[in-house]
PLY file of the C-alpha trace (Angstrom):
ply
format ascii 1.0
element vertex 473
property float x
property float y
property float z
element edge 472
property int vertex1
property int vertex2
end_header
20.73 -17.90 24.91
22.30 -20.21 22.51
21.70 -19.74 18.96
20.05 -21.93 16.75
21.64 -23.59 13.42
21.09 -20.81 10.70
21.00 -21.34 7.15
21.89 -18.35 5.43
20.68 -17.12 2.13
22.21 -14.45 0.23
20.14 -11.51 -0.98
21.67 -9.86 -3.66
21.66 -6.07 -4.19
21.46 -4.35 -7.77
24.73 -2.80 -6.52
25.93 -6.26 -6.20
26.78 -6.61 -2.75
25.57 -9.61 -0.64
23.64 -9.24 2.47
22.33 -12.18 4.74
18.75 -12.73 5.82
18.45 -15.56 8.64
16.94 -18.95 8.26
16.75 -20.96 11.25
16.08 -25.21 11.66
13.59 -26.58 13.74
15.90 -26.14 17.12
14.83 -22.82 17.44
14.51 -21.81 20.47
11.31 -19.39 19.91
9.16 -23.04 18.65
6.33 -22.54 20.71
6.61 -18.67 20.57
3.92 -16.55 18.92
3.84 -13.33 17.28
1.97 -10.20 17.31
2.33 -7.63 14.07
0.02 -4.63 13.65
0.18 -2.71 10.65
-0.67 0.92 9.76
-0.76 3.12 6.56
-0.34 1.92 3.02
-0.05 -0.86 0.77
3.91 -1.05 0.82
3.01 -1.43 4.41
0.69 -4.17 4.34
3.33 -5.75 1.87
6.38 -5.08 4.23
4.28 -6.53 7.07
4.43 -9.82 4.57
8.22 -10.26 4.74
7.65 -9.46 8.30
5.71 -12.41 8.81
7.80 -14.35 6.73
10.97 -13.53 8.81
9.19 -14.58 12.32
7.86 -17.56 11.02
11.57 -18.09 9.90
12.83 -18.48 13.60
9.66 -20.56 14.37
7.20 -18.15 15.89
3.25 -18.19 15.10
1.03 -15.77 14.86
-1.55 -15.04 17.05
-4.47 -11.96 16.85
-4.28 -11.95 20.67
-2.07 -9.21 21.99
-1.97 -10.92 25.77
-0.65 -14.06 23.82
2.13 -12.92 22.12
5.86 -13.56 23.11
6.83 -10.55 20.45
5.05 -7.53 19.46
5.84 -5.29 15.76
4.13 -2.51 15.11
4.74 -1.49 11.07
4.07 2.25 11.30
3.09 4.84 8.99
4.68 8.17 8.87
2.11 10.21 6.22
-0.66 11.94 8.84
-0.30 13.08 12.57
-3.24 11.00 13.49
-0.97 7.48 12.79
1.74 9.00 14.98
-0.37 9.40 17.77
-2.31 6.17 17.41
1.04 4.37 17.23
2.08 5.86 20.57
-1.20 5.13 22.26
-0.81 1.32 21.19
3.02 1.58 22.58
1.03 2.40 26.09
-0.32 -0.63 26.09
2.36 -2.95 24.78
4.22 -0.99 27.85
1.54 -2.35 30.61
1.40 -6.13 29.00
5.07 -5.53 29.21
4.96 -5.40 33.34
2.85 -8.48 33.29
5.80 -10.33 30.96
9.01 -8.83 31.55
10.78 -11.28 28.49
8.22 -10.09 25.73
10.09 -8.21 22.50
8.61 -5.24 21.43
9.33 -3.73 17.86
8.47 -0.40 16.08
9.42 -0.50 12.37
7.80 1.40 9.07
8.11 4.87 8.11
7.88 6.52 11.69
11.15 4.66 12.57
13.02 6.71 10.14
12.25 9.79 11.34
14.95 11.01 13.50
12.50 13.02 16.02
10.74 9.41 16.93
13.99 7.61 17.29
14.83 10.75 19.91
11.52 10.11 21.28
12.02 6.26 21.33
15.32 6.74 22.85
14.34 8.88 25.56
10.77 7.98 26.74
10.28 4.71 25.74
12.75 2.44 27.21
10.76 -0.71 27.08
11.06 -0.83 23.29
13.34 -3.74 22.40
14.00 -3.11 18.76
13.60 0.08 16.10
14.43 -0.63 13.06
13.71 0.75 9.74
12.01 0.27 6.08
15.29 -0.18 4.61
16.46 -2.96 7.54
13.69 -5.07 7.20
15.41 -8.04 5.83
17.59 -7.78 9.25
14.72 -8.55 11.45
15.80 -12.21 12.67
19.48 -11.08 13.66
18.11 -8.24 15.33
16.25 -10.56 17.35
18.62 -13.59 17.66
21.53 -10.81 19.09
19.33 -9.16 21.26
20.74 -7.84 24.20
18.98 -5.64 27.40
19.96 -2.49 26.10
17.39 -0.98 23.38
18.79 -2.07 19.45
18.21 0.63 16.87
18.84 -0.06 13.43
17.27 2.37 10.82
20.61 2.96 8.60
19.78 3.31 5.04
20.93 1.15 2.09
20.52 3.66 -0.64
20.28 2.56 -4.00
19.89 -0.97 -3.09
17.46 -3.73 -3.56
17.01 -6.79 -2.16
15.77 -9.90 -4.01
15.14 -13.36 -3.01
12.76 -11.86 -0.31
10.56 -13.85 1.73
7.00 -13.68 1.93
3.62 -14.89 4.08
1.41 -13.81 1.88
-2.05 -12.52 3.60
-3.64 -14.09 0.69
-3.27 -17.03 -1.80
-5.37 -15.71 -4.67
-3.92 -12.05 -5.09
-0.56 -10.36 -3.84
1.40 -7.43 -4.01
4.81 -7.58 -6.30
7.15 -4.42 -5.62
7.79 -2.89 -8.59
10.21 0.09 -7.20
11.06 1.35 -3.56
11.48 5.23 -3.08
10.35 7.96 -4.92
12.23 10.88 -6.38
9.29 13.74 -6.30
9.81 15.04 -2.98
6.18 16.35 -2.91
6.66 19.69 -0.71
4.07 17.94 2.04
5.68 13.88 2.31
7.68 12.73 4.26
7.84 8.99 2.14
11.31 10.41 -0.02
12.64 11.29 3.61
11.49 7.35 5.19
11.84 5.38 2.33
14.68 6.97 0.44
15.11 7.58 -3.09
13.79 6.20 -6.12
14.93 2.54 -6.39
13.61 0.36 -9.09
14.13 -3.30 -9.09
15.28 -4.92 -12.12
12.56 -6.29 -14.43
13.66 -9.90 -14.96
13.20 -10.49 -11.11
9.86 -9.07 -11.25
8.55 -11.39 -14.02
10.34 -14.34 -12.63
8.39 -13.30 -9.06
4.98 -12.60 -11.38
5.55 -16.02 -13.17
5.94 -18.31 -10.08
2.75 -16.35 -8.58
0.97 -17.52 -11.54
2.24 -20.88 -11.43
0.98 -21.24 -7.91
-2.36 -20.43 -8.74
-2.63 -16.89 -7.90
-5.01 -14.62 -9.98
-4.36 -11.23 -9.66
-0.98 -9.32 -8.73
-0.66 -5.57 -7.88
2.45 -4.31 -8.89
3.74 -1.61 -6.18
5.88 1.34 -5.57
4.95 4.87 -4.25
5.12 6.31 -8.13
4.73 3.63 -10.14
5.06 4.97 -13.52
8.25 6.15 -12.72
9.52 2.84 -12.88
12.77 2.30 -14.67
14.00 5.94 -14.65
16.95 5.41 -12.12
18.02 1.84 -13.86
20.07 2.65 -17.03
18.70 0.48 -20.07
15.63 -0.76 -18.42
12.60 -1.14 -19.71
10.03 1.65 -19.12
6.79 1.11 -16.82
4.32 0.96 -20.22
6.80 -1.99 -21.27
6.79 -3.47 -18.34
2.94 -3.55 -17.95
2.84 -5.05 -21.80
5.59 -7.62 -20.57
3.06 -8.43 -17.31
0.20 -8.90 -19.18
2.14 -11.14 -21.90
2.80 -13.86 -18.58
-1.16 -14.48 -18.72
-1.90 -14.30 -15.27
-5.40 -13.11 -15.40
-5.07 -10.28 -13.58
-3.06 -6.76 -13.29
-3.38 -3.82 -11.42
-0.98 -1.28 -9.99
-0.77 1.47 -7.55
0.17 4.57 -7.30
0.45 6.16 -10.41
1.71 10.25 -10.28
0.01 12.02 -13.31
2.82 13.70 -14.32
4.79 10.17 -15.02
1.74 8.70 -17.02
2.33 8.80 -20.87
0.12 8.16 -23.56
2.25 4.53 -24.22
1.06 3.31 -20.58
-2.62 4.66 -21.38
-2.42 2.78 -24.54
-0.68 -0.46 -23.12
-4.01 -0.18 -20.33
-6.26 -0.32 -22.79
-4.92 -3.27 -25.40
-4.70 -5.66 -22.89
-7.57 -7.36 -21.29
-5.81 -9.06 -18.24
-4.63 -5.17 -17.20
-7.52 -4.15 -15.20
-9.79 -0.59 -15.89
-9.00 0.53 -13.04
-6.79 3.67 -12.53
-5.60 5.53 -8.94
-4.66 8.92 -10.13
-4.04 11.41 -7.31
-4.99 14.84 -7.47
-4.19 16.36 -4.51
-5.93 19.86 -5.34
-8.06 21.12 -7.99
-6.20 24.60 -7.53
-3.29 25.11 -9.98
-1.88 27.46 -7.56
-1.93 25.33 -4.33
-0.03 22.12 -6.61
2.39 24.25 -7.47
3.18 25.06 -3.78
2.59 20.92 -2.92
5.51 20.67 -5.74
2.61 18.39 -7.96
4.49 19.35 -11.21
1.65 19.39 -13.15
-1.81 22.11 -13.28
-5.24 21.51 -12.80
-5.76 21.67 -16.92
-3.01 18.76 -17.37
-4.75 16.84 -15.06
-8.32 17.12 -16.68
-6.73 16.59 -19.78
-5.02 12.95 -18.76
-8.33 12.44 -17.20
-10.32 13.04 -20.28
-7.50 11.04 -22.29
-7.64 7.77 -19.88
-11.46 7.92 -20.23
-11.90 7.87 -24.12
-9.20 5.25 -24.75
-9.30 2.64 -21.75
-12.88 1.21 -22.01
-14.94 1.37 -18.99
-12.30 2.64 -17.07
-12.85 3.75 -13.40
-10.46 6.36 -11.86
-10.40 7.15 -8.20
-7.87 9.55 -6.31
-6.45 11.21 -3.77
-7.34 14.67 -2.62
-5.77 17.03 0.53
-7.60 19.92 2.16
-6.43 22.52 3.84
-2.77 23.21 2.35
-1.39 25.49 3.79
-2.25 29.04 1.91
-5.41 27.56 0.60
-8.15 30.19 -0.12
-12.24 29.03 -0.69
-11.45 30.16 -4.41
-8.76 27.08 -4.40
-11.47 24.40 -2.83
-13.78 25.58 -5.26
-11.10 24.70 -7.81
-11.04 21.64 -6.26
-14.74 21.07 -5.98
-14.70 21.93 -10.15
-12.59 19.14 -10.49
-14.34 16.48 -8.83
-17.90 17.68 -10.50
-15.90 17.43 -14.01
-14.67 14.15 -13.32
-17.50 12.22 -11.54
-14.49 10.15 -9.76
-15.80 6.51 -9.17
-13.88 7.07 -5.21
-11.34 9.13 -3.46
-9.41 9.16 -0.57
-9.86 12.84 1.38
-7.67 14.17 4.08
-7.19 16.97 6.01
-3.67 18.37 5.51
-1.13 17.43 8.45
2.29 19.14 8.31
5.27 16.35 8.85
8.46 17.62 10.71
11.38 17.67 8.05
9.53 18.75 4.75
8.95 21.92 3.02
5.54 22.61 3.49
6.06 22.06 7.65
7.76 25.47 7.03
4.81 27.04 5.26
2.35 29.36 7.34
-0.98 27.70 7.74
-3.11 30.22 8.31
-6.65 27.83 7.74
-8.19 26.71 11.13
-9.17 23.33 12.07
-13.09 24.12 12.04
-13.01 25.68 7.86
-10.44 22.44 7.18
-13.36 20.24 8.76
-16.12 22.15 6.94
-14.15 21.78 3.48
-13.22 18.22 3.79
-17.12 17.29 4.70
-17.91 19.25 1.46
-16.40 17.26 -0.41
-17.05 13.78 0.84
-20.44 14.43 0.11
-19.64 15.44 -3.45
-17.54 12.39 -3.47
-19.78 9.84 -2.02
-22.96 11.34 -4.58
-20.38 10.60 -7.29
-19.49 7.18 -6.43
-22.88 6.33 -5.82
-23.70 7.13 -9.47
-20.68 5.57 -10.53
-22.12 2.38 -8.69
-25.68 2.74 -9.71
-24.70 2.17 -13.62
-24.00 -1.52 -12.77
-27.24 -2.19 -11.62
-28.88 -4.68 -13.90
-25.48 -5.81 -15.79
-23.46 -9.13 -15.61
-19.51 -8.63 -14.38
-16.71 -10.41 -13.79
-15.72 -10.70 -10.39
-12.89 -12.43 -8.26
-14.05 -13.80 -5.24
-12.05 -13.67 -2.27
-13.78 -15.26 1.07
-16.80 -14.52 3.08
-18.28 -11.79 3.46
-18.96 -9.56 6.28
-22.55 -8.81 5.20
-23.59 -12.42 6.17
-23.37 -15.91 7.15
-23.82 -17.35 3.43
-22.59 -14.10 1.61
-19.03 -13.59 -0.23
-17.31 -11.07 -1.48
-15.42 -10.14 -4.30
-13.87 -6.85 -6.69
-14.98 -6.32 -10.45
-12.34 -5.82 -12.96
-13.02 -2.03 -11.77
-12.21 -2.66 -7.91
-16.11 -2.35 -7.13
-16.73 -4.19 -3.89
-19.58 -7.17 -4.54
-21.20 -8.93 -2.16
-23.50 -11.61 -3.24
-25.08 -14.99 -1.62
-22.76 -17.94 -3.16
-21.13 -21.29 -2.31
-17.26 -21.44 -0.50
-16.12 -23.47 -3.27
-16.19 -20.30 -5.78
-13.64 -18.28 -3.29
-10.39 -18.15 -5.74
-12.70 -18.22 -8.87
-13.55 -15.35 -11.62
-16.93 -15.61 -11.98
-20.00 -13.72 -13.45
-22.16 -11.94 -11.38
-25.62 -9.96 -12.16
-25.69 -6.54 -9.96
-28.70 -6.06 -8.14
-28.65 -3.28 -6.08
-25.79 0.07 -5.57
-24.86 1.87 -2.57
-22.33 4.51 -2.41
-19.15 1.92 -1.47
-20.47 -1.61 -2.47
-22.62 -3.84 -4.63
-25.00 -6.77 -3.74
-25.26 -9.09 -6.72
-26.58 -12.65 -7.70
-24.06 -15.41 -8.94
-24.61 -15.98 -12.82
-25.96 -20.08 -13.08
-23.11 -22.00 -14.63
-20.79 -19.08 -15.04
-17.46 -19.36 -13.65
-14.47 -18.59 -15.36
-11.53 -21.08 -15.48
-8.11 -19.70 -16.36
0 1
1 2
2 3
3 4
4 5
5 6
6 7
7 8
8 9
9 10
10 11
11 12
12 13
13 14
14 15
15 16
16 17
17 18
18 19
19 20
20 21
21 22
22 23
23 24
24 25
25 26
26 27
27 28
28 29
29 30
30 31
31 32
32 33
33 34
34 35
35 36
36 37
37 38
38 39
39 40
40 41
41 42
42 43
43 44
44 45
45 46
46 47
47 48
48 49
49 50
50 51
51 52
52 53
53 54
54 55
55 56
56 57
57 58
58 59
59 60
60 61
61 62
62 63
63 64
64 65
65 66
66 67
67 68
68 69
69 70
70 71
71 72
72 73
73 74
74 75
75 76
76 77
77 78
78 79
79 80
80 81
81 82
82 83
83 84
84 85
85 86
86 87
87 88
88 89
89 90
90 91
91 92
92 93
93 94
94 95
95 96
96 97
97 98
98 99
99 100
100 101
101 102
102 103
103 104
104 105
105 106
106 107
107 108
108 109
109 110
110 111
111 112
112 113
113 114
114 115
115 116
116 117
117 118
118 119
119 120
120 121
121 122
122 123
123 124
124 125
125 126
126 127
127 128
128 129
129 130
130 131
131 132
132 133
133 134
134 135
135 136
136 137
137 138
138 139
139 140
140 141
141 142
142 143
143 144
144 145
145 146
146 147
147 148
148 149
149 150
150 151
151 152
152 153
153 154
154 155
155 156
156 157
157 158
158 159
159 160
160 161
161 162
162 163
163 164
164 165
165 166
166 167
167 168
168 169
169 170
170 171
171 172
172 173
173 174
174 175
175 176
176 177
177 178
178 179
179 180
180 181
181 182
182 183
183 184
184 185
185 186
186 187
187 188
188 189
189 190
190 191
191 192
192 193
193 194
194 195
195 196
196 197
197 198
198 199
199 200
200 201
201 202
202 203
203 204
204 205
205 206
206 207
207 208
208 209
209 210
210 211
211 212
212 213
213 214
214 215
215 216
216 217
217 218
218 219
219 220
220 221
221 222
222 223
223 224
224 225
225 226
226 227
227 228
228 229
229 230
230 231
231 232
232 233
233 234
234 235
235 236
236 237
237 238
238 239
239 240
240 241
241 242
242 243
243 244
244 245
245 246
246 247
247 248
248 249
249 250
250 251
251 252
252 253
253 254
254 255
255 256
256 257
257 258
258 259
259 260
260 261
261 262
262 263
263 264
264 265
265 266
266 267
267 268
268 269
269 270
270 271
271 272
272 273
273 274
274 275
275 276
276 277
277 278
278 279
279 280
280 281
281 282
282 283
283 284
284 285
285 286
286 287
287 288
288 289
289 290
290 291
291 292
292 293
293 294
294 295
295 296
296 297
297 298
298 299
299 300
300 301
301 302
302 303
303 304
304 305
305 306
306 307
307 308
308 309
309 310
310 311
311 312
312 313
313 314
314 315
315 316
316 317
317 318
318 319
319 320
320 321
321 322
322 323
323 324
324 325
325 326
326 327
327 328
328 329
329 330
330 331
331 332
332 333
333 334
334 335
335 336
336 337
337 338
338 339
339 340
340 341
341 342
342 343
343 344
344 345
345 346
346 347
347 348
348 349
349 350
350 351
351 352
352 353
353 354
354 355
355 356
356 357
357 358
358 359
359 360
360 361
361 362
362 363
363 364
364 365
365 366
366 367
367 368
368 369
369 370
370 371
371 372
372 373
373 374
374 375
375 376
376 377
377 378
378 379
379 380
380 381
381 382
382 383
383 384
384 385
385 386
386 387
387 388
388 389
389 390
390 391
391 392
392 393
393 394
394 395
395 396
396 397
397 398
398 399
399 400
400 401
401 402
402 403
403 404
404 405
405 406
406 407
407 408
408 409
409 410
410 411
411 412
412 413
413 414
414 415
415 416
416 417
417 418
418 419
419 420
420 421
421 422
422 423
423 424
424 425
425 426
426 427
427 428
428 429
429 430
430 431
431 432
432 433
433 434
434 435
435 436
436 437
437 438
438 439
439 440
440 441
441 442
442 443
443 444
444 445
445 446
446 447
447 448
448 449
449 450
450 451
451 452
452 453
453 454
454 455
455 456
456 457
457 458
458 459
459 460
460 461
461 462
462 463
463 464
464 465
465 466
466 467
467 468
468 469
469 470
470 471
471 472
């Protein structure tokens, strides 16, 4: 195959060092050629998936929803629970089978799974008909892996630690809202993740780039950003002289987009500077994601948490009395390993003291290369099941209260397309991530507007558009 005309671009690292991303003109020779990308697991994912997108639709490919249709085939995959390994391999089958019907079509695994070394085995020897393997730091390599191709399987999962890329290109899913990375990596090693082992060390990017990226967002139009890295909070801590994460929140806000948000926050990173930067601003939403992982002091001091089940009530309580109408969801594991009923019931205290507005609940799964993979789990699957439907229902009465205290008021809410609830319904998120549906013209999608609540269920709320009352910015 002859290659096209490239333009390259230089992507410059923090370390300094230049790497080249591929650009190609319209003589491309996959024009005409459509694409396929399925993505599991987390936000970063969904992000990554982005520059993906952007990469593909570099060398002229377009994307298609129809697996039979496509000419190349990513999966982004997620390394954090069993059940994503296994779904990843089932959807492999069938990429295998299209792969008989069209012996030239390019498969891809990428994401989190690709840096473990047991899947790349696996990969290697069982999976033959998998083109390409590359990994979370390689991402930005995507076109040359394609345009060099050759028959024999191309792995490239080599790390670039301590690295970050700028100048990245994105499709963005959406053109009112969109992710901004913040920081790649984390530095807790968490005795039960694998993400420090997949997505390497604590890498934060440098906060002139992520204004500049937050100001031309704003100058397109968009109206919210999330800022993202697995431990947000943390940002800064690995860059000498930068600024810390409550300064770079103030410095955010101070662009005027209209809104701010961020994910994930680890409660023993979150100081009482960020709490109050939260709560002076208005465009930095009241909305906080604060994992807990387990109500038991003893079992988060086995996960490697750093923190006890006190210090997290008492961030709790200190978020609620000085962020206004905040709501705080979170993250919660059952079954660790060496967890005793008198530990869920510690966890079970917690959620009944804080009322969460939401959580995320999962039953534990041990991941090959950590700590806690070594630990004896002595819990069978039938008590972990028991436990974890415990406490959804706890969960879900809780969020249904927290939803049921809207009824009857007036928010703001950003609408963001149709909804699936009905033919002339849309949807949108409160300045407190509550899901909205409400009846309402296609003309307000993009908009802030006010919206009366009507009725609550335990994830969503219907609501009426307020006459005359959208909000320009």
């Amino acid at each position: 195959m002859q290659l096209p005309n490239l333009n390259a671009a230089r992507l410059r690292t923090n370390a300094a060092v230049d790497y080249v991303y591929l650009n190609s003109e319209n003589n491309s020779p996959f024009t005409n050629q459509k694409y396929f990308l399925k993505t599991y697991g987390c936000q970063m994912n969904v992000h990554d998936s982005e520059e993906i997108a952007a990469h593909l639709s570099s060398l002229g490919y377009t994307k298609t929803e129809d697996l039979k249709e496509a000419d190349i085939v990513i999966l982004n995959t997620c390394a954090i629970r069993e059940n994503a390994h296994d779904k990843v391999f089932g959807f492999l089958g069938r990429c295998k089978h299209l792969k008989k019907e069209k012996p030239n079509l390019i498969i891809g695994l990428c994401g989190c799974m690709a840096q473990e070394e047991n899947v790349v085995s696996e990969i290697r020897a069982h999976h033959p008909y998998v083109d390409l393997v590359f990994g979370t730091h390689n991402i930005h390599e995507l076109p040359q892996l394609i345009l060099e191709k050759q028959k024999e399987q191309a792995i490239n999962v080599y790390s670039y630690e301590g690295k970050v890329f700028e100048n990245i290109p994105y499709n963005r899913d959406s053109q009112i809202k969109a992710w901004v990375n913040i920081q790649y990596g984390c530095d807790k090693f968490c005795t039960y993740c694998i993400v420090p082992y997949t997505r390497g060390k604590q890498r934060s990017r440098k906060s002139q780039d992520i204004l500049k990226e937050v100001e031309d967002l704003k100058d397109a139009g968009y109206q919210e950003v999330t800022l993202l890295g697995q431990n947000v909070n943390a940002y800064g801590k690995d860059l000498e002289g930068e600024m810390s994460f409550a300064d770079l929140l103030e410095a955010v806000s101070k662009t005027g987009i209209p809104r701010i948000r961020f994910v994930t926050s680890h409660p023993w990173d979150f100081t009482d500077a960020m709490i109050e930067t939260i709560a002076k601003y208005p465009n930095i939403m009241p909305y906080i994601h604060l994992p807990l992982q387990s109500g038991s002091s003893r079992i988060l001091k086995l996960m490697g948490r750093r923190y006890t089940k006190e210090e997290y009530l008492h961030l709790y309580q200190t978020i609620k009395e000085k962020v206004p109408n905040v709501a705080i969801t979170t993250d919660i594991i059952v079954g660790f390993p060496n967890e005793t009923a008198e530990d869920f019931e510690e966890t079970l205290d917690v959620v009944n003291t804080c009322q969460f507005d939401g959580a995320y609940t999962f039953i534990y799964s041990p991941r090959e290369g950590t700590p806690a993979a070594k630990m004896l789990d002595a819990i069978d699957l039938p008590t972990k099941e028991e436990r974890l439907q415990r406490l959804n229902t706890l969960i879900n009465h809780y969020s249904k209260i927290a939803n049921t205290k809207y009824v009857g008021k007036t928010v703001k809410v950003l609408v963001e397309g149709p909804s699936e609830k009905g033919k002339d319904k849309l949807f949108g998120y409160t300045e407190t991530m509550k899901l909205v549906n409400f009846p309402g013209s296609q003309d307000l999608i993009g908009e802030i507007i006010d919206v009366e609540i009507t009725a609550a269920k335990s994830f969503s709320l219907d609501g009426e558009v307020v006459k005359d009352a959208i909000t320009n910015h």
